[in-house]
N, C-alpha and C positions, 0 to 999 in steps of 0.2 A: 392630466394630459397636458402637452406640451405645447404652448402658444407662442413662447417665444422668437423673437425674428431672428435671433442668432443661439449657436448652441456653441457652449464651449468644445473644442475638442481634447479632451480630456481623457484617455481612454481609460479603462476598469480591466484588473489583473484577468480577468474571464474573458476581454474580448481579444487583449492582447496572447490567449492560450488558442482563441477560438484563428484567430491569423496563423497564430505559428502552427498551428496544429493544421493546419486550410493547406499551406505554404509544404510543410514535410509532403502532406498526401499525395498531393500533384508530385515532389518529387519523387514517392514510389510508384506512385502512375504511371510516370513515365520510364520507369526498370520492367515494369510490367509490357510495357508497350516494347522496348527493346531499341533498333537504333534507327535512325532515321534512312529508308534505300528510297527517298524523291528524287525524281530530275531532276530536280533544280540542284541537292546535294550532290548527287554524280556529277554532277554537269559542272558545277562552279565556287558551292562553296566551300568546299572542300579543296580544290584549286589555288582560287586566287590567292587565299592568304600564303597557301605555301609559295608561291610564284613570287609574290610580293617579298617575303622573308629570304627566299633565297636567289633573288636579283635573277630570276627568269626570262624578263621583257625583252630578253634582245634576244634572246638563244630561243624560246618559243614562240609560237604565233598561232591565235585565234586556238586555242589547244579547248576553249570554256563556248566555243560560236563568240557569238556578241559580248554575251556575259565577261569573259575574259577582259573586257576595260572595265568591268562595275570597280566601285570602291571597296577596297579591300578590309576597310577597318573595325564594319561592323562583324566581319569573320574572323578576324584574328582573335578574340578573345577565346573563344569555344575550339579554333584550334587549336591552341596552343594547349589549353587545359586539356585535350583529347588526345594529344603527344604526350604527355607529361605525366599524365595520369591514368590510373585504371577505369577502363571501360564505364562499370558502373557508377564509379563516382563521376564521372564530366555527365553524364546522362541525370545524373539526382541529382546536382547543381544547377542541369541545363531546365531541368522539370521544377525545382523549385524557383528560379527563373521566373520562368513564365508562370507560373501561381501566384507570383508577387501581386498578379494584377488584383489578387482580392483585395488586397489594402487600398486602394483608390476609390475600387468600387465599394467597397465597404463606407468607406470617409463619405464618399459622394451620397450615398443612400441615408444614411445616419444625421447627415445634418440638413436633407432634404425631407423624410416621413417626421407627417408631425402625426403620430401616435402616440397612444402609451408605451407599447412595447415597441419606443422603435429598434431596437438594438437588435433586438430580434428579426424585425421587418429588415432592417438593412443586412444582415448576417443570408437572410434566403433570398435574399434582390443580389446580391455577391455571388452566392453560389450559382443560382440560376444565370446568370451572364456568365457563368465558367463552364455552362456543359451546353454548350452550342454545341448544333452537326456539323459546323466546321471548326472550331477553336477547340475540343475534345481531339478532334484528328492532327490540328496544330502542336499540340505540345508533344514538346522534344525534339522537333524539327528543329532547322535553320531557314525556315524562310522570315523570319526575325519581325512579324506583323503584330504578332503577338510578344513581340520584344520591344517594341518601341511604343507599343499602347503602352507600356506603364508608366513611359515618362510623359504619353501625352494623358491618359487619364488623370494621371496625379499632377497635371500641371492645373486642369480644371476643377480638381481636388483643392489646389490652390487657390483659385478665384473664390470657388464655393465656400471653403472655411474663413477665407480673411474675408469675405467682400462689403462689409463694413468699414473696414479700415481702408481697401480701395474705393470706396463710395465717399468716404467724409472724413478718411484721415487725412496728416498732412501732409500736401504734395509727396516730398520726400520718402514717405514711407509710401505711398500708393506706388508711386515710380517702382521701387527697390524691388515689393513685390510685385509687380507686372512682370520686372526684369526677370526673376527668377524664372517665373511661369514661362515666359516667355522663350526663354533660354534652354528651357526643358524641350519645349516644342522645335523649335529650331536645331536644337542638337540629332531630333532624329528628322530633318531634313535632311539636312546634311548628310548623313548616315544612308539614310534610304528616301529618295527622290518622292517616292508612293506614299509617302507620309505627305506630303505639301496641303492637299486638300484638311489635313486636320490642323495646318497653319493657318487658313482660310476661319474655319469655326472656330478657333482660340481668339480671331481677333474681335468676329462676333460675338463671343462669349464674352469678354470685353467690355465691349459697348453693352452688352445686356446687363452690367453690373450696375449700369447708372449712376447717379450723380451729376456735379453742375460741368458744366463744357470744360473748364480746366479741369477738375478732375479725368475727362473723357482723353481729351487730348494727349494728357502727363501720359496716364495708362497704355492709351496706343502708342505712342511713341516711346516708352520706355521698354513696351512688351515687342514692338518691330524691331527698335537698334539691339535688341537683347538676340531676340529671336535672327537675327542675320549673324550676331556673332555666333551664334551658337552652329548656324550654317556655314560661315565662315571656318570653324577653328575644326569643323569634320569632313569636309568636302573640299576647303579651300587651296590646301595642298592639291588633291588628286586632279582637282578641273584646271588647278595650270597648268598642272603633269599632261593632262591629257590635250591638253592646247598646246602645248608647244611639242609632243610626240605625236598628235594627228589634225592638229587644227579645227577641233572641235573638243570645247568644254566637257559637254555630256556623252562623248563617242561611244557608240555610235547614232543617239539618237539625235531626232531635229537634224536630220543631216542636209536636207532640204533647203534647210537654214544657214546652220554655219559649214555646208558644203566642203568639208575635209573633201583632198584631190585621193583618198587612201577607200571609201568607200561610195555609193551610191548616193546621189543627191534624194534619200527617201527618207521619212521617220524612223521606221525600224524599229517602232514601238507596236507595242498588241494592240490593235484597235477593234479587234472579232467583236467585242462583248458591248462595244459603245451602240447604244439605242439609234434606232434608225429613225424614227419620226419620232413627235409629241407625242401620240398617243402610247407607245412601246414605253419613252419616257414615265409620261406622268403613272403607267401600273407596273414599271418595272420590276419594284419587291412583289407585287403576286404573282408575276410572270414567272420568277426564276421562284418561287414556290410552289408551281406547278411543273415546274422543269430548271432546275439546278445548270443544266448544258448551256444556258442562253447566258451565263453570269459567271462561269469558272468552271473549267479544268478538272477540277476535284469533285468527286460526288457529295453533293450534303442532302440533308434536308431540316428545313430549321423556319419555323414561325417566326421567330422573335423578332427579326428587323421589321418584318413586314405586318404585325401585330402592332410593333411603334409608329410606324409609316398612318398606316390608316387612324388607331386612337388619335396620333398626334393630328389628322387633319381634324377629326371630330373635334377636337377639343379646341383647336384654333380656329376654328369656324362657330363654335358657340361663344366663346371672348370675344370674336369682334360682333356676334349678334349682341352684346351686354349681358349675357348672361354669366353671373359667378356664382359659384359655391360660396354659403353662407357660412360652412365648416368642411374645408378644404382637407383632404387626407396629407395635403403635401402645404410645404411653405414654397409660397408664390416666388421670392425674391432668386432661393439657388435653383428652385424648378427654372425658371425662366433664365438662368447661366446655363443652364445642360439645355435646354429645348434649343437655345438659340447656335450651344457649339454642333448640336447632333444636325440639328436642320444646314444649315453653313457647310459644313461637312461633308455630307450626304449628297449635294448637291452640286457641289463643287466636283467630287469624284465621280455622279454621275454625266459629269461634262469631260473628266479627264481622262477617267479608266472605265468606269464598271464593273470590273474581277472583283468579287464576290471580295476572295484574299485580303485586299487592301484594307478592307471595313471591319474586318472579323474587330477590333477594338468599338465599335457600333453595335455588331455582334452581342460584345460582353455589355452593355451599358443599356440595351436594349428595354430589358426588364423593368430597368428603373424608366423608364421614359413611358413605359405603357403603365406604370404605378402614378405615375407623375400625370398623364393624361388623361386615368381617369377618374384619379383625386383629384383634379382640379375642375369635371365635369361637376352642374346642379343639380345632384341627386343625395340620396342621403345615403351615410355614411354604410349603412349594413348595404346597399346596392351594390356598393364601389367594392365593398368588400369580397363579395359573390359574384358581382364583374371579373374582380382578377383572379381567383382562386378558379373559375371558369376557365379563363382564358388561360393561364399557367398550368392547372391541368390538359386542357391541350396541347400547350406548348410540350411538355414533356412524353406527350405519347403520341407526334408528328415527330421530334427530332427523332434522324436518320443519323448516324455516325457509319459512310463507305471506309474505313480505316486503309490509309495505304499501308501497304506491305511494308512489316517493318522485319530485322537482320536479330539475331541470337545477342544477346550482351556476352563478348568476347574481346579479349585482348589480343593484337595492339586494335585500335578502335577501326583501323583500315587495313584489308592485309589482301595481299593481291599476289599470286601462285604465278609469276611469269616466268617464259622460259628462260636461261643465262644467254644472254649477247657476246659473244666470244670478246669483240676489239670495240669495248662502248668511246673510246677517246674518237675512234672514226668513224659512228656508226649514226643515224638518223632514224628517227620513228614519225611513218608519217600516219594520221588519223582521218577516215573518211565516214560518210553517214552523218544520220542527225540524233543517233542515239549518243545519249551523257558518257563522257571517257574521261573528263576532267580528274574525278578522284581515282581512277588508275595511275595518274600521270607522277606522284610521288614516291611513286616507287620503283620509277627508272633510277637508274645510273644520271645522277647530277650531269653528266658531262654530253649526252645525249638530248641536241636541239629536239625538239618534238612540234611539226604542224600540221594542223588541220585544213589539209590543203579542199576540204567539200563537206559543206555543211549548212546550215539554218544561212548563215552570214555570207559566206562565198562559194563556187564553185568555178570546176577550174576553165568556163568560159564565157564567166560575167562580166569580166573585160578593168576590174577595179584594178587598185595600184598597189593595193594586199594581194590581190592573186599574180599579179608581174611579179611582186617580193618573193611570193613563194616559189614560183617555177624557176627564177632564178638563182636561189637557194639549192634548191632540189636540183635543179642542172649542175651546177657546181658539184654536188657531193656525186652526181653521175658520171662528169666528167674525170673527175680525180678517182673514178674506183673504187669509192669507197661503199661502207655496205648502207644497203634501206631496205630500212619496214617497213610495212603495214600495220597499224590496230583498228581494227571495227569490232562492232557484233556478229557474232556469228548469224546472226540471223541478214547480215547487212553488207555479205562478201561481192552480190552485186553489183548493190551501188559503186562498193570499193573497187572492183574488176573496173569497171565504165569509166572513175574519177581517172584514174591511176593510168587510161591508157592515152588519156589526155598529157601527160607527162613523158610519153613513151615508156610507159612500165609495166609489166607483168608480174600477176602472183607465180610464187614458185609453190605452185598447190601442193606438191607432196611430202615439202618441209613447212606447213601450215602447222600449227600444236595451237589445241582450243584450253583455254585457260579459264579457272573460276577466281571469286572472291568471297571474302567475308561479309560483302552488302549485297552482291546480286552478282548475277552472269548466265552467260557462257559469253567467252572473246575468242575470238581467232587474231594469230599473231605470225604473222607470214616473210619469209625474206620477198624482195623483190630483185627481178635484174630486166635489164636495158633490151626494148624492143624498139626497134627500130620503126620508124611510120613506113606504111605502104605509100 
């Protein structure tokens, strides 16, 4: 058995089959599963990147709600490869993707069990962090949570395998690798805002590496100037972009703050799921395990965080009674790098989001933390052993997986039956409701403005300086003649009737044609013409 305080990483032809072979599976998982039909897909990410590629910003408006200012760049990769490519394949690249995370986790478990077999132990610590009730329903999606865990797992992958040489190497090299780490995490800042809290536990993981004060210092600051640029070179384009097109950085959020004159002085962020007192706080993972709805949107059901949550307090409350394990199932030194980034982490999001979503990378890493927790409990080792084979068997017959709805694998990857626009050079389409029409929107005529004049973000008499733009706009194309539509849901023609008469406009109901698609539907797509106010 393995006492050592560092383990080479070195990996053996069998573990490197046991990855790739992890890695393929997920991506016929997800052919199995088929394409992703989420809101948030409809809605935006399917949108923005096209918008962004094809200089939209000024001929559209609000077409994604809010969403429509996100940053575009973490969707362009997957869109482009789902234009370019057959159905199946962007979906088995998108699945083997998100499978990558087993190699983190994998790293992470392997040089944390100090077993005999730990190669084994780390191989079922991997896989169990990959069949969460929500991270099984995340792969193949684009809500990209499960896309940026790999570069923050593996950034703590990094700390975990060198943190000898950041504990007692020289300067120079501690700096180098902090920077890396550091840079990894900060990359998916940038990228996705909702990553931030696991910049928080990266820098506590950090500090948990130890060593003398300069080494602490080199470390933090080699792993912040790294981690800003990594914020910088992803996000740092879009938030001038979107400063100097709305006068606010993060538009539309914090609006409260940097108070753009174009929307409401409100946050406009989800705040549903933030805890309302201490006590909701401090049981919040068994709250949302008796109830999924107090913490996300998506149905799950899933132990795992909240089996970490409680071990971990156990076990941190017997450390500071003095009590240690005489033969720890786990090594002390990268246990205490992951307890320190999970707790940081965890903590930080429950002060900034809550949504379940955000964490799904805690989700996957969960396993190892309740391994971690209660190897490092004073009991002996056959306990510990039948502690977690206990508890893992629970875990596996409490996970829920609510699967959303997913779409046939069919080529082209988007495909939308709309009716022909006779004159698109002078024609408008305008979108009402709160139901997602973003990824219909690629399959107009290029030359056809499209706005969402009522929605999540505006409606047409909240008094903002986006709803003057648009009635403005829209008077214009009323004034000259020219033709306008409607698209909603068909389930959604009333709202559309109410928004639309705020414009002076009327459906022309009996030239209305309800259209489907290859992700979801039924649409109704209606001319409109000019009524006059009583």
């Amino acid at each position: 058995m393995s006492s050592a305080p560092t383990r080479a990483l070195k990996l053996s032809g069998q573990e490197w089959l046991f990855l790739a072979a992890a890695i393929v599976f997920w991506g016929c998982y997800v052919l199995w599963l088929g394409k992703d039909t989420s809101w948030d897909f409809r809605n935006y990410h399917w949108y923005i990147p096209y918008a962004f590629l094809n200089g939209r910003e000024h001929l559209d408006l609000l077409v994604a709600h809010q969403a429509s200012y996100y940053n575009p760049f973490q969707d362009i990769p997957f869109y482009l490869l789902a234009t370019h490519t057959p159905a199946w394949f962007a979906l088995f690249v998108l699945g083997c993707v998100h499978g990558s995370n087993v190699v983190p986790l994998y790293i992470l478990a392997r040089q944390t069990l100090r077993i005999e077999e730990y190669k084994l132990g780390a191989a079922a610590l991997a896989l169990i962090g990959q069949t969460g009730g929500l991270g099984l329903n995340m792969f193949g999606t684009t809500y990209h949570d499960n896309t940026m865990s790999i570069l923050i797992l593996g950034a703590i992958a990094v700390l975990v395998v060198q943190r000898v040489r950041l504990k007692e190497g020289p300067l120079w090299l501690s700096a180098a690798i902090a920077a890396l780490a550091g840079f990894m995490v900060g990359s998916t800042v940038g990228l996705k805002l909702p990553e931030f809290p696991f910049a928080i536990g990266f820098a506590a993981a950090l500090l948990a590496v130890g060593g003398s004060w300069k080494h602490q210092a080199v470390r933090l600051a080699a792993g912040g100037l790294a981690g800003a640029a990594g914020v910088a070179l992803f996000m740092g384009y879009w938030a001038l972009h979107m400063e100097q097109l709305t006068g606010n950085p993060l538009f539309p959020y914090f609006n409260e703050y940097f108070k753009s004159p174009l929307a409401l002085a409100a946050p406009y962020r989800d705040m549903r799921f933030l805890p309302t007192h201490f006590w909701v706080a401090a049981t919040f993972p068994i709250l949302w395990t008796l109830n999924w709805q107090i913490a996300d949107d998506i149905p799950f059901g899933d132990i795992r965080v909240m089996l970490a949550y409680v071990t971990g307090i156990v076990a941190i409350v017997v450390w500071l009674a003095g009590r240690r394990s005489k033969d720890p199932m786990v090594l002390p030194e990268p246990a205490r790098i992951v307890l320190a980034f999970v707790a940081a982490s965890y903590l930080t999001w429950l002060k900034m989001f809550a949504i379940y979503r955000y964490i799904v990378g805690l989700e996957m890493i969960a396993p190892l933390v309740v391994a971690i927790s209660i190897g490092l409990l004073p009991i002996p080792r056959r306990v510990q052993y039948i502690a977690l084979a206990v508890l893992f068997l629970a875990v596996a017959a409490t996970t829920r997986v609510d699967y959303i709805d997913r779409a046939p694998v069919s080529d082209p990857f988007v495909q939308v039956d709309l009716p022909k626009i006779p004159h698109p050079e002078k024609s408008m389409v305008l979108l009402t409701g709160i139901d997602p029409l973003g990824f219909i929107a690629p399959s107009f005529d290029k030359r056809i403005p499209l706005l969402r004049i009522d929605g999540w973000m505006v409606q047409p008499q909240d008094g903002t300086k986006l709803t003057r733009m648009m009635k403005g706009r829209v008077f214009e194309y009323i004034n000259k003649k020219r033709d306008i539509y409607v698209l909603a849901s068909a389930y959604d023609m009333g709202r559309a009737r109410d928004a639309l008469a705020e414009y002076h406009l009327r459906i022309d109901w009996l030239k209305c044609v309800v259209f489907d698609t290859n992700i979801v539907g039924d649409y109704e797509f209606c001319p409109l013409f000019k009524w006059p106010r009583e």
